[in-house]
N, C-alpha and C positions, 0 to 999 in steps of 0.2 A: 336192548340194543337201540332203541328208538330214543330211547333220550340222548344216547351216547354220541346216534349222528344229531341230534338235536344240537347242543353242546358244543361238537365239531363244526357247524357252518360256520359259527364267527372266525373261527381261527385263534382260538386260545391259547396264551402260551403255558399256562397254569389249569391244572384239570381234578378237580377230585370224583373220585369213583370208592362211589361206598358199597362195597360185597357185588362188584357187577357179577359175580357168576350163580349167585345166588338162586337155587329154584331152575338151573339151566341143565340141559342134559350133557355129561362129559365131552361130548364133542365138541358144541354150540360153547361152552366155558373154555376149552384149549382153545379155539378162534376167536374168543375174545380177549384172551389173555398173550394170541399173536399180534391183534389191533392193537395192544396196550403196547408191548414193544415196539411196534412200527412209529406208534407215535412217541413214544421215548428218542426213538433213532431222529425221527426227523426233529428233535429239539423240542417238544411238549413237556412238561415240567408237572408230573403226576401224582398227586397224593392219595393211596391205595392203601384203603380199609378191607381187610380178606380175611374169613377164616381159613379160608384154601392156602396154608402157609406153603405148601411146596410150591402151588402156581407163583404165590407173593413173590417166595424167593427167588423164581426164576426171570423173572423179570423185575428186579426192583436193581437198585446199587445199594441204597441203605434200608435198614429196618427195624423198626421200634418193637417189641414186645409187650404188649399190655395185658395185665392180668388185674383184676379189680381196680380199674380206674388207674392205676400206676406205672407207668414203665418200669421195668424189671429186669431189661436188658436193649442194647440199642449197639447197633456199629452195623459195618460192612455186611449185606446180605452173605455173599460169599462164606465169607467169617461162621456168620453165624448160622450157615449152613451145615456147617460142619464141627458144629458146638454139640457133644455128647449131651446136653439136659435139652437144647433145643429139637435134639433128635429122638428123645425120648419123649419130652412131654406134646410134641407138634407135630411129629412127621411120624412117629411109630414105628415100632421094634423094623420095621418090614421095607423102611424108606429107600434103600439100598438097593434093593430086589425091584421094586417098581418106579422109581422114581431116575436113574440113572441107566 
């Protein structure tokens, strides 16, 4: 979180965050992934590396899918929220149940 306000004093309009939730405890990662929103609202322009693909999706607009170096799928977070193989191989049998 320290580098993130780090980052933030300049006032960036361009921001990359690679795995910020990484190693955090569920709560402290859903507050960061509130911050990450708040700065999408206010016009911050975010380039977000995550394995936490349901946080990704919930705040991103678009989303790449990379599997061995490749993209493998890409469009509308939304979209590809609700893609049967995205749901299966990233979010699990269970997404439905806890995620919504």
């Amino acid at each position: 979180m320290l580098a993130i306000g780090r980052a933030l004093m300049s006032g960036p309009k361009f921001l990359l965050l690679d795995e910020p939730s990484m190693g955090l405890a569920p709560l402290i990662a859903a507050h960061i992934f509130q911050i990450i929103s708040q700065l999408h609202q206010q016009g911050t322009t975010i380039l977000l590396v995550e394995q936490n693909a349901a946080a990704a999706f919930k705040v991103s607009n678009r989303t790449y899918v990379i599997e061995t170096g490749r993209v493998v799928l890409q469009g509308a977070s939304e979209e590809l929220l609700h893609n049967q193989e995205v749901k299966r191989a990233y979010l699990g049998r269970e997404y439905k149940e806890v995620w919504e």
